[in-house]
C-alpha positions in Angstrom: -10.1 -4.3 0.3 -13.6 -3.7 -1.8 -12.1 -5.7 -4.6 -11.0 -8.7 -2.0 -7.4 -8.3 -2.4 -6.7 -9.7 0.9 -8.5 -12.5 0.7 -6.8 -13.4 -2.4 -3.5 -13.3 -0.8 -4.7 -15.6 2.3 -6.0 -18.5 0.1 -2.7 -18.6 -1.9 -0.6 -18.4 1.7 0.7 -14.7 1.2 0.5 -11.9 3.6 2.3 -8.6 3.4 4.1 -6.5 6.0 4.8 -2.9 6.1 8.7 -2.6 6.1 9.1 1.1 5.8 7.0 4.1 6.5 7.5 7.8 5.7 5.2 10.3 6.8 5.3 14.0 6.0 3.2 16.0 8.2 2.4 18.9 6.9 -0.9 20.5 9.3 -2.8 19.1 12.3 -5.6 18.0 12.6 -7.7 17.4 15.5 -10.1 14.9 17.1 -13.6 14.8 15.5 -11.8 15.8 12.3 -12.8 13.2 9.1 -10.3 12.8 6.8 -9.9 11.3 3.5 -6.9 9.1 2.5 -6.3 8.5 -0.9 -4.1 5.5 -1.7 -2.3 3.9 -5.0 0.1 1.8 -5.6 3.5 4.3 -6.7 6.2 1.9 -6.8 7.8 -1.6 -7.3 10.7 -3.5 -7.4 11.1 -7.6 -7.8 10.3 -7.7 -4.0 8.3 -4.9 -2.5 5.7 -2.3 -3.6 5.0 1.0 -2.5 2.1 2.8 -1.8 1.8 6.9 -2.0 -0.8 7.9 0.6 -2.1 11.9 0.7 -4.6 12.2 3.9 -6.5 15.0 3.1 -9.3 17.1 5.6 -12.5 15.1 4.5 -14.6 18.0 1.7 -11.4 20.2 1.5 -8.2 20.5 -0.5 -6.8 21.1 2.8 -3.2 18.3 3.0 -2.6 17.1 6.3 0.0 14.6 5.5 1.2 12.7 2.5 3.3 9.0 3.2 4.5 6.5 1.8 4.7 2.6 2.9 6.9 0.0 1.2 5.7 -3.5 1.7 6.9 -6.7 1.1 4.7 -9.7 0.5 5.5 -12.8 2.9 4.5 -16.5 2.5 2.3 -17.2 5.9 4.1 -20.7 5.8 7.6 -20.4 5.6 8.2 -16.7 6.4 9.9 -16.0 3.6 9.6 -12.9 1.4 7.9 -13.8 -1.9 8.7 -11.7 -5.5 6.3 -9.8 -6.9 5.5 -11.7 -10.4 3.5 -12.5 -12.8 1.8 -14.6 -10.2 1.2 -12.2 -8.0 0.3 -9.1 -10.8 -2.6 -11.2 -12.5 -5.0 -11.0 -9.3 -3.5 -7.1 -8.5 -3.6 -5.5 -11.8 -2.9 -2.3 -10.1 1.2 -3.4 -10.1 1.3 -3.6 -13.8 2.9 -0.7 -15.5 4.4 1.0 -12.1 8.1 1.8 -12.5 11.0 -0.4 -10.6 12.0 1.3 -7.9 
């Protein structure tokens, strides 16, 4: 959100919503633990993204779980899911050059 992604889905009416979640845990960690999630942008197809997630023991190598979380983007008026386009690609460069899903 540094780069105010959010806010330039809300002033063109678009919101996304996580439609699919899969989390591989792979140790535990425990309260008082900081960790470190990396997040980028692995996937897309003409109506949903995907993000890769590795959550990592904050100032280790140590992986406590890796995910990833498909998302769709919705307009906030009509509720209806919007394609991911040219539109949507010029203010998140981040979805150019990622393979279709």
């Amino acid at each position: 959100e540094k780069n105010g992604l959010i806010d330039a889905f809300h002033e063109r009416g678009i919101t996304h919503v996580t439609v699919k979640v899969n989390i591989n845990y792979r140790r535990s960690a425990v309260v008082g633990q900081i960790l470190k999630i990396e997040t980028r942008v692995v996937g897309k197809s003409n109506k949903s993204f995907t993000m890769g997630q590795k959550i990592f023991l904050q100032g280790s190598e140590k992986l406590i779980a890796d995910a990833t979380v498909t998302n769709v983007l919705l307009d906030i008026y009509t509720a209806k899911t919007l394609p991911i386009n040219t539109v949507t690609i010029d203010f998140w460069p981040d979805l150019v050059g990622i393979h279709q899903q």
